[in-house]
C-alpha positions in Angstrom: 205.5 43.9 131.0 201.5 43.5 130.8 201.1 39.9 129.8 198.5 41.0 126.5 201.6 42.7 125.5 204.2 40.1 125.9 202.0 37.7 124.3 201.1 40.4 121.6 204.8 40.4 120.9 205.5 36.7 120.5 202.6 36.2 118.1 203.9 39.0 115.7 207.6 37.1 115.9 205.9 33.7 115.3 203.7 35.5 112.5 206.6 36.7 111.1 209.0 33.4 111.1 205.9 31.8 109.6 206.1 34.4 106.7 209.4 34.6 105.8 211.6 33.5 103.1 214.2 30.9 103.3 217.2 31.1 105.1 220.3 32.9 103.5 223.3 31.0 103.2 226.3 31.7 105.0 229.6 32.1 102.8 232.9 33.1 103.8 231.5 34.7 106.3 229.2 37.1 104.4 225.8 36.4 104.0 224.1 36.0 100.6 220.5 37.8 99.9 218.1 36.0 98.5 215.9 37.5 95.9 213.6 36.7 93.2 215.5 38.5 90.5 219.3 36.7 90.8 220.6 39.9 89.0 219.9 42.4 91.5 223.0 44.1 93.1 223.0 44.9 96.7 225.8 47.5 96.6 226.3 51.1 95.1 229.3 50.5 94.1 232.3 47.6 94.3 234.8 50.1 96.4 236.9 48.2 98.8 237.5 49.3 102.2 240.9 50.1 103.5 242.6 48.4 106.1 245.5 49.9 108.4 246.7 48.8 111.7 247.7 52.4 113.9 244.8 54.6 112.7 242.3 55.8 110.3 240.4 59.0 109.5 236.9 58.8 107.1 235.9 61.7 106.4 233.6 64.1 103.7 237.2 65.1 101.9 240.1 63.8 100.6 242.2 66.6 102.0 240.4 66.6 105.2 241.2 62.8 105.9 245.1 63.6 105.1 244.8 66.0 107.0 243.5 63.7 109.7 245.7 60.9 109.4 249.2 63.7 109.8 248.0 64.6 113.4 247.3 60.7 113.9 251.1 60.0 112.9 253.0 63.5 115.2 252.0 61.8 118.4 248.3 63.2 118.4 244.6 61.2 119.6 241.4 60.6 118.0 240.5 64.1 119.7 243.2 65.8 118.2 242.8 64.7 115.0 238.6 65.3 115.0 240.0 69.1 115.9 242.0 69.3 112.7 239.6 67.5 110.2 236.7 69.8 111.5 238.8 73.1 110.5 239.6 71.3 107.5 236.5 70.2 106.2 235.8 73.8 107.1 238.1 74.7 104.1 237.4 72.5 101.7 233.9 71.1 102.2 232.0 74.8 102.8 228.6 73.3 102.2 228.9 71.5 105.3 232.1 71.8 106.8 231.7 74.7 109.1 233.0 77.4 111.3 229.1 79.0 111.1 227.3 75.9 112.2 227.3 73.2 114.9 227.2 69.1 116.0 227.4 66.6 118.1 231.2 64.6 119.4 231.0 60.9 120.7 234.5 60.1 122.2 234.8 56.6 123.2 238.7 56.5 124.9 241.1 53.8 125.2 239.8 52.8 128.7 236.4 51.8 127.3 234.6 55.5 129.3 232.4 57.3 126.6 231.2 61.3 126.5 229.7 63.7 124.1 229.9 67.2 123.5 226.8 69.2 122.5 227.9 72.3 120.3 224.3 72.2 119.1 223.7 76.0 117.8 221.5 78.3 120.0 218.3 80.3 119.7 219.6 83.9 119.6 218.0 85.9 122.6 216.1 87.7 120.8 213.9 84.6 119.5 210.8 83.7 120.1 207.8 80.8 118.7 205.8 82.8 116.4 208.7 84.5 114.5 208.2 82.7 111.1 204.6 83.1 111.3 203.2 85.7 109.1 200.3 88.5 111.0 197.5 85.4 110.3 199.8 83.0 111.7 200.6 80.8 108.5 204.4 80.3 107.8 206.2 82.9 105.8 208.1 80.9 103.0 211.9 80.8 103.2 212.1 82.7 106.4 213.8 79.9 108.4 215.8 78.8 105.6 217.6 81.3 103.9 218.6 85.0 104.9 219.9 86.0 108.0 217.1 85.4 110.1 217.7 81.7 109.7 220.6 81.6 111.7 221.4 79.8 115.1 224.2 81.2 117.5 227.3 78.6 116.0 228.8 75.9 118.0 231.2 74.5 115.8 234.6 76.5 117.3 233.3 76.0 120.6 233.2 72.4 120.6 236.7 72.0 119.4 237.9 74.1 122.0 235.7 72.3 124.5 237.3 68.8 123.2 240.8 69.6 122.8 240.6 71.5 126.5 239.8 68.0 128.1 241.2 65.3 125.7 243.2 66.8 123.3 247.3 66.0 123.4 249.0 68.0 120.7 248.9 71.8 121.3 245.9 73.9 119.3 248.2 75.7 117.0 249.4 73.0 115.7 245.7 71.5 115.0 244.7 74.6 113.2 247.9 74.9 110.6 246.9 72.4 108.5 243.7 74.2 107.8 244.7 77.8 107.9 247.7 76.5 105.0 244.5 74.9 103.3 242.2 77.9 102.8 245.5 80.4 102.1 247.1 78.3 99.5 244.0 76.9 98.2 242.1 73.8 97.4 241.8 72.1 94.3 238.0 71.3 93.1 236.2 67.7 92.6 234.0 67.4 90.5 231.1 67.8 93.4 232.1 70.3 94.7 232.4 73.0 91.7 229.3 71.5 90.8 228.0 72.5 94.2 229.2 75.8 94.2 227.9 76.8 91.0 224.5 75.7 92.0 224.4 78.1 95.1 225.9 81.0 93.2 222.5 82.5 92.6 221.7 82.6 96.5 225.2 83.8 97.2 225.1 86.5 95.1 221.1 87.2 95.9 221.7 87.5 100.2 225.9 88.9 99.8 225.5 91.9 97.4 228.7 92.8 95.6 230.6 89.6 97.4 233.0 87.7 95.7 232.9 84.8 98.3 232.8 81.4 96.7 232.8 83.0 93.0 235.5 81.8 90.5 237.9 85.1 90.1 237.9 84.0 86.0 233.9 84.5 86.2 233.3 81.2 85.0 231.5 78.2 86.9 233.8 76.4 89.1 235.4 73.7 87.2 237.4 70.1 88.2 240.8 71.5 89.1 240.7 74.5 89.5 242.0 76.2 93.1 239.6 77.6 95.7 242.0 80.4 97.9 239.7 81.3 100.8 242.3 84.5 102.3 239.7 85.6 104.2 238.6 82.4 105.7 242.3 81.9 106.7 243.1 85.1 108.2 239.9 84.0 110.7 241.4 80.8 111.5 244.6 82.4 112.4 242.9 84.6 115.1 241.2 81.1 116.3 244.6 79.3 116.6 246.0 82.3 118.6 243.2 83.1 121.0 241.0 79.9 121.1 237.2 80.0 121.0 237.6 84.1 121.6 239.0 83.9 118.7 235.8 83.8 117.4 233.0 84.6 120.1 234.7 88.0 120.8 236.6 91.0 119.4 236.9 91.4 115.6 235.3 88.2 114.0 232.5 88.4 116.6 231.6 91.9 115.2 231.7 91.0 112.0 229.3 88.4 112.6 226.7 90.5 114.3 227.0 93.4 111.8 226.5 90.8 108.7 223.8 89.3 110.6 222.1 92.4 111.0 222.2 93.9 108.2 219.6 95.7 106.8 217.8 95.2 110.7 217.5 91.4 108.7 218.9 88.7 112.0 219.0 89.0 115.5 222.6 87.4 116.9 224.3 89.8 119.2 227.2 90.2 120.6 226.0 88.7 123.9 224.4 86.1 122.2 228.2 85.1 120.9 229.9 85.6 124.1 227.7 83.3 126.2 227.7 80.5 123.8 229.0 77.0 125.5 229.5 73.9 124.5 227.9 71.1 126.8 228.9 68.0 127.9 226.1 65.2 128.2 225.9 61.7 129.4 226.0 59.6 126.4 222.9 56.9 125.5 224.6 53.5 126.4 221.9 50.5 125.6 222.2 46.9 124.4 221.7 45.1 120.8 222.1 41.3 121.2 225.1 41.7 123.4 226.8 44.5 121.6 226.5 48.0 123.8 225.6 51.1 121.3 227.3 54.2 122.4 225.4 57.3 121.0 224.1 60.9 121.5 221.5 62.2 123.6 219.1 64.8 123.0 219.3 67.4 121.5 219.9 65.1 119.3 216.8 62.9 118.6 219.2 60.2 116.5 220.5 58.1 119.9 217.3 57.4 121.5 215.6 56.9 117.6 218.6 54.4 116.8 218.0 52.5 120.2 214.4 52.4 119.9 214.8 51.1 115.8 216.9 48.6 117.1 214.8 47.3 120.0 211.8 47.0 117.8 213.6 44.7 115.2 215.7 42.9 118.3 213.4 39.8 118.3 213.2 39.0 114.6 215.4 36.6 112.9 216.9 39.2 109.9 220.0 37.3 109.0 217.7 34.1 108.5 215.1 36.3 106.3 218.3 38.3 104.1 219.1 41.7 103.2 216.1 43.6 101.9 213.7 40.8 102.0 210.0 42.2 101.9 209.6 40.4 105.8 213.0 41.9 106.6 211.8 45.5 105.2 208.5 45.3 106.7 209.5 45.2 109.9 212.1 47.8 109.4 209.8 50.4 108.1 207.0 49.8 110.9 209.8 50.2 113.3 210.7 53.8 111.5 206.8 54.6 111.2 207.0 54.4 115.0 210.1 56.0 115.7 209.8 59.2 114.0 205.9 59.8 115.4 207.6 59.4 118.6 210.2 62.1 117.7 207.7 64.5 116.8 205.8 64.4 120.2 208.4 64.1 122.9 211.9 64.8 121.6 213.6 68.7 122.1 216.2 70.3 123.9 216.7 68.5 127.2 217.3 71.5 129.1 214.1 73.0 128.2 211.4 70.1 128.1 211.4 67.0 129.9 211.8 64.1 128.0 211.3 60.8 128.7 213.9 59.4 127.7 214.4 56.2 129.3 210.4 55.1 128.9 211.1 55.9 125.2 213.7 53.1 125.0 212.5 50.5 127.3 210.7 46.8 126.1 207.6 47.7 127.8 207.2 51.1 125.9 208.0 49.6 122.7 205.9 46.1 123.0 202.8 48.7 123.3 204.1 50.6 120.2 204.1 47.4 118.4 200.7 46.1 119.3 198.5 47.5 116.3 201.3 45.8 113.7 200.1 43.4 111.1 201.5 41.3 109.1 199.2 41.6 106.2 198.6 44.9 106.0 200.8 48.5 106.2 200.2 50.3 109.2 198.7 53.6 108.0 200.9 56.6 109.1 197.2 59.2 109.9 196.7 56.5 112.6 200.1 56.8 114.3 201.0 58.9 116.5 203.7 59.4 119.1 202.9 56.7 121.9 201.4 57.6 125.5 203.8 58.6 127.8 202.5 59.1 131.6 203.1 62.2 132.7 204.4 63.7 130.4 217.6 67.4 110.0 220.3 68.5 106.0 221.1 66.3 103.1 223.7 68.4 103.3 225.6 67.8 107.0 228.8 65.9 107.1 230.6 63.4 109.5 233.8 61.9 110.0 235.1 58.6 112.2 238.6 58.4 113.5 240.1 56.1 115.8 244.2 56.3 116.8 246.2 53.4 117.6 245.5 53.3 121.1 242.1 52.4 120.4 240.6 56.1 121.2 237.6 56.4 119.2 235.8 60.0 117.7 232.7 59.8 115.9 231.7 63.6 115.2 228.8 64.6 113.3 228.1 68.4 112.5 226.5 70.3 110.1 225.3 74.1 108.5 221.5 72.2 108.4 220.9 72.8 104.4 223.6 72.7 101.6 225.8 76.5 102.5 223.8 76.6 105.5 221.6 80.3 105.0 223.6 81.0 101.6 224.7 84.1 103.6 228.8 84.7 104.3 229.8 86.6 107.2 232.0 89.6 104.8 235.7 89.7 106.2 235.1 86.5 107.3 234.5 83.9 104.1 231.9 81.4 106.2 228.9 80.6 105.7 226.0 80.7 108.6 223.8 78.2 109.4 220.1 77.8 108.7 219.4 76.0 112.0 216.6 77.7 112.8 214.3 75.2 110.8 214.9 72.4 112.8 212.7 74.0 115.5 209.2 73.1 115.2 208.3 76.6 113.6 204.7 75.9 113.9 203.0 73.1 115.1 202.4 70.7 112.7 203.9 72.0 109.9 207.2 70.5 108.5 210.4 71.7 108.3 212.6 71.8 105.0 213.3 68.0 105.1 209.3 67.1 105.5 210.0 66.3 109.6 207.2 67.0 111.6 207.7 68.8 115.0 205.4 70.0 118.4 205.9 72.0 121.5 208.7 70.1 122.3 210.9 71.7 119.8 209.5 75.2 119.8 211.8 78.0 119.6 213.2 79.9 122.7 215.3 81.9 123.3 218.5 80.2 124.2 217.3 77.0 123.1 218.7 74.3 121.0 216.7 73.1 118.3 216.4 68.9 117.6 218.9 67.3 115.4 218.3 64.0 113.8 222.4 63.8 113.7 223.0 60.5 115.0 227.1 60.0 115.8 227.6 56.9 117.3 230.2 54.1 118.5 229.6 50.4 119.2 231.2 47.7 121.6 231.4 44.3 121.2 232.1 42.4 124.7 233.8 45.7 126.0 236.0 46.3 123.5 235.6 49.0 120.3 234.0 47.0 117.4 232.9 50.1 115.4 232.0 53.7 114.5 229.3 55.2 112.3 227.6 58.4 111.1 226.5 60.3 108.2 225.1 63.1 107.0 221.3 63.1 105.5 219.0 65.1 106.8 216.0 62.8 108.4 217.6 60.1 106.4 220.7 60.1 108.7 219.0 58.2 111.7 218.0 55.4 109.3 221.0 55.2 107.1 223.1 54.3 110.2 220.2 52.0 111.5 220.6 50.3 108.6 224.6 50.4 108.2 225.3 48.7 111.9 222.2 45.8 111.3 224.4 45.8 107.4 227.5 44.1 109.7 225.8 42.8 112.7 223.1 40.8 111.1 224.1 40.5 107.6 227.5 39.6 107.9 228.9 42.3 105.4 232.2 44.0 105.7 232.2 48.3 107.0 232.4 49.3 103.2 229.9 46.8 102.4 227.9 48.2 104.7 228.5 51.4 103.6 228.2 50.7 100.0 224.7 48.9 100.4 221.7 50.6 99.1 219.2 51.9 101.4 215.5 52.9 102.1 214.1 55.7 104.5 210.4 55.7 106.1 209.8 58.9 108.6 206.1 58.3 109.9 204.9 61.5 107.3 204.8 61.5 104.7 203.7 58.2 105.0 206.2 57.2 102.2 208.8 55.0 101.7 211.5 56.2 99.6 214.8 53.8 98.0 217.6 54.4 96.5 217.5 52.6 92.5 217.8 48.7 92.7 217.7 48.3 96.6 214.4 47.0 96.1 213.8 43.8 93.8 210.8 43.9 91.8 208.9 40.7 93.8 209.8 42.9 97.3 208.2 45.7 95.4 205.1 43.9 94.7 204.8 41.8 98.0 204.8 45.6 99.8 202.7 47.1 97.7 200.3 44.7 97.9 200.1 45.0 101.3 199.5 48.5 101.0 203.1 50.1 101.6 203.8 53.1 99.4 207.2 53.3 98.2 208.6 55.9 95.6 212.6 55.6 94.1 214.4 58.3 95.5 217.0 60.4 92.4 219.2 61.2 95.2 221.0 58.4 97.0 220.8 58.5 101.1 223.6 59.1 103.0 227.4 59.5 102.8 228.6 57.1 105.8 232.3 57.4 106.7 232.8 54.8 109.0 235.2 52.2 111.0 235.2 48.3 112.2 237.8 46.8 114.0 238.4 43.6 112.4 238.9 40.0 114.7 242.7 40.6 114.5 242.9 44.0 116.0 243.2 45.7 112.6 241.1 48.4 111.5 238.5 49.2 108.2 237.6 52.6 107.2 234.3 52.7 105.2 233.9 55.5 103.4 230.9 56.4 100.8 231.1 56.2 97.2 228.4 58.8 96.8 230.1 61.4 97.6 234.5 62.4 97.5 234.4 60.6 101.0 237.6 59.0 101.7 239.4 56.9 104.4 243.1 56.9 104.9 244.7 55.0 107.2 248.7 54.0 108.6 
């Protein structure tokens, strides 16, 4: 390291242990937070996490985690259970449970070896950079986001094949029964989701003329209680669990597919673009956070090497001395985030298209120089940041789930349709909805995508391509053994929301639903805004940031839906699962 950096670095950390508040106290081993205003609650909500010894499964869906935990208790793994809740949460989580969509898998096995599996969707063939852009090259409204055109070849049945091929134990049919009995039987409706399905019947009805997909057969709204029989959905299941991923990428449902798709001469899928869709095994990122190793995904996804670099930049400060959501503590969080998402906008895309660098991305040197223009005193402003010099050179609505099996095999699996119902168009004869992937691709340079994300040549479209997630799956160790798994769904949010759930236990001493439960903040580099959900801010925070020149706006919406697992000191196991949302974690 250049020694004006190194000594760069030490003066902001002695800046910054000169500036900061009192040391928390430590009790019972959870640490309090101080704050000016002793009424301020740090949580959500009180829910208590479960604790099981053999296994637990956290997922989006009450049904999907049951559904989970049965496979754990046959005889299956972590893999064979992930298999089962996917197809599940298919069923009875359509807005972002998904046969039309795609993900990411981190398996951590029972030896202490890691891998991923990257079912990331794909550019059709017939894709190319400027096909958004209107004759004067300004972006046609919608176009990426709803309708057929919006659509990405789907991973999400490949990657299950791909996983249960290698790791799985229990045969496939058996993994795809609980889900086919699901969608023919029915599922009964929460609250949120009738809610949810009535607020995308106008789209459904809009892009499926004359459908009767996801409409209540009484012609009401969807209600609490009432059943949701998919027959369709099932009778596509079915053909998966007898012919595998052919099931789906050929013969009946793959025609279907293409002639839905292009409809009306509307999308571009075809059937070769089905066919030759694979799943791909990548190395997984592996790095170090005081001692603990942080097992995550790779790109496509831009969420492991983001994660790593958030944690690196915040590595030398003393947090647990400052407390949870102290205005030094959130300070440097949010400079760190400024940082981290300018970087993803300049360097981060498909791997197998554009080089990225992503080792320089993570390393100390690379981040002491990205750290250099910080001050305390003042917020970095977001026009003068940009991704760093490098020589040479996503949906609210996604949904993840954790599992890990009593012989300490661990699945963290994030996947997603991109927005809420993916394109709002379902596949007729099939009873899925497609993806809208095709707005995580930089559409035009500069401009941002549906969450506000900005992208750059790195993540144009191309044919064949995968576009850049933010999804951010991810499994840590604590002196080689499993300590914990974590994800959520979110959008751009998701890479800080688990940021901010693993410093929750390592640094702040809170328990995985504690963790969970806590409220959070988001910063993305532009808008150069901070956003928080109501009350994790105290007022002084508020003032000492704004003073300083940090703009921060109260989200409506809360950020994230973790579904998560620590192992405990005695071997035991907690499954955190979000009170935002119907997320739940069973356990045996």
């Amino acid at each position: 390291m250049h020694l004006r950096y190194l000594l760069s670095f030490c003066y902001i950390l002695i800046s910054g242990l000169a500036s900061a508040q009192k040391p928390v106290q430590e009790s019972t081993g959870f640490y309090q937070f101080l704050s000016d205003d002793p009424n301020q609650k740090a949580f959500f909500s009180d829910r208590k996490g479960v604790v099981a010894k053999n296994g637990i499964v956290a997922s989006a869906h009450p049904e999907a985690s049951k559904v989970g935990i049965a496979i754990l208790k046959a005889g299956g793994n972590a893999v064979d259970a992930a298999v089962a809740v996917q197809y599940a949460l298919a069923v009875v989580h359509p807005s972002a449970g998904n046969l039309g969509g795609g993900g990411f898998l981190v398996l951590r096995d029972k030896s202490g070896k890691s891998f991923s599996i990257d079912f990331r969707e794909k550019a059709p063939a017939k894709s190319h950079a400027d096909m958004y852009l209107d004759k004067d090259k300004n972006v046609i409204p919608d176009a990426s986001t709803l309708g057929r055109l919006a659509s990405g070849v789907p991973g999400s049945v490949a990657g299950m094949a791909e996983a249960h091929a290698k790791y799985g134990k229990l045969p496939w049919k058996q993994l795809l029964q609980p889900a086919i009995d699901l969608a023919m039987n029915g599922v009964i409706q929460t609250q949120r989701e009738a809610r949810a399905l009535n607020a995308v019947k106008k789209d459904v009805v809009r892009l499926n003329p004359g459908t009767k997909y996801f409409l209540n057969p009484t012609g009401k709204d969807w209600a609490e209680g009432d059943l949701l029989i998919q027959k369709d959905l099932g009778k596509v299941l079915k053909r998966i669990q007898k012919k595998g991923r052919d099931g789906f990428y050929k013969g009946k449902i793959a025609r279907r597919i293409v002639k839905d798709m292009n409809a009306n001469g509307e999308g571009i899928i075809s059937k070769k673009d089905l066919a030759d869709y694979n799943a791909q095994w990548r190395e997984t990122i592996s790095e170090t956070y005081k001692g603990y190793k942080i097992i995550t995904m790779a790109p496509p996804s831009s969420g492991g090497i983001a994660l790593v670099q958030l944690m690196r930049l915040t590595e030398p400060y003393p947090l647990r001395k400052w407390g949870w959501h102290s205005d030094s503590t959130v300070q440097v969080m949010i400079e760190a985030e400024r940082r981290v998402y300018a970087d993803r906008a300049k360097f981060l895309g498909d791997p197998d298209f554009v080089k990225v660098p992503q080792e320089t991305l993570m390393s100390k040197d690379y981040l002491a120089k990205r750290w250099t223009d910080f001050d305390w005193n003042k917020a970095s402003d977001s026009k003068n940041i940009s991704g760093g010099a490098v020589p040479g050179y996503e949906s609210l609505e996604t949904t993840h789930f954790s599992v890990v099996d009593k012989e300490g095999n661990a699945v963290s699996l994030t996947t997603t349709l991109n927005g809420g119902y993916g394109s709002r168009v379902v596949i007729k004869g099939g009873g899925f909805f497609m993806n809208n992937e095709m707005d995580d691709f930089s559409i035009k340079a500069g401009a941002p995508n549906m969450y506000g994300l900005i992208g750059n040549k790195a993540n144009a479209i191309a044919p064949g391509k995968r576009m850049l997630s933010s999804m951010t799956p991810t499994i840590v160790e604590k002196d080689g053994t499993l300590f914990m798994v974590v994800g959520t769904p979110g959008g751009s949010t998701i890479i800080t929301a688990v940021y901010q759930t693993i410093l929750n236990v390592l640094e702040h001493g809170m328990s995985m639903q504690q963790s969970v439960n806590a409220l959070k903040f988001h910063h993305q580099w532009l808008p150069d805004m901070t956003t928080f959900e109501a009350n994790a801010f105290s007022a002084g925070t508020i003032k000492k940031l704004q003073d300083k020149g940090f703009k921060l706006e109260q989200q409506r919406n809360t950020i994230g839906r973790m579904d998560c697992i620590l192992v405990l000191p005695d071997g035991t196991l907690e499954g955190g699962s979000d009170p935002r949302g119907d997320d739940t974690s069973i356990g045996y």
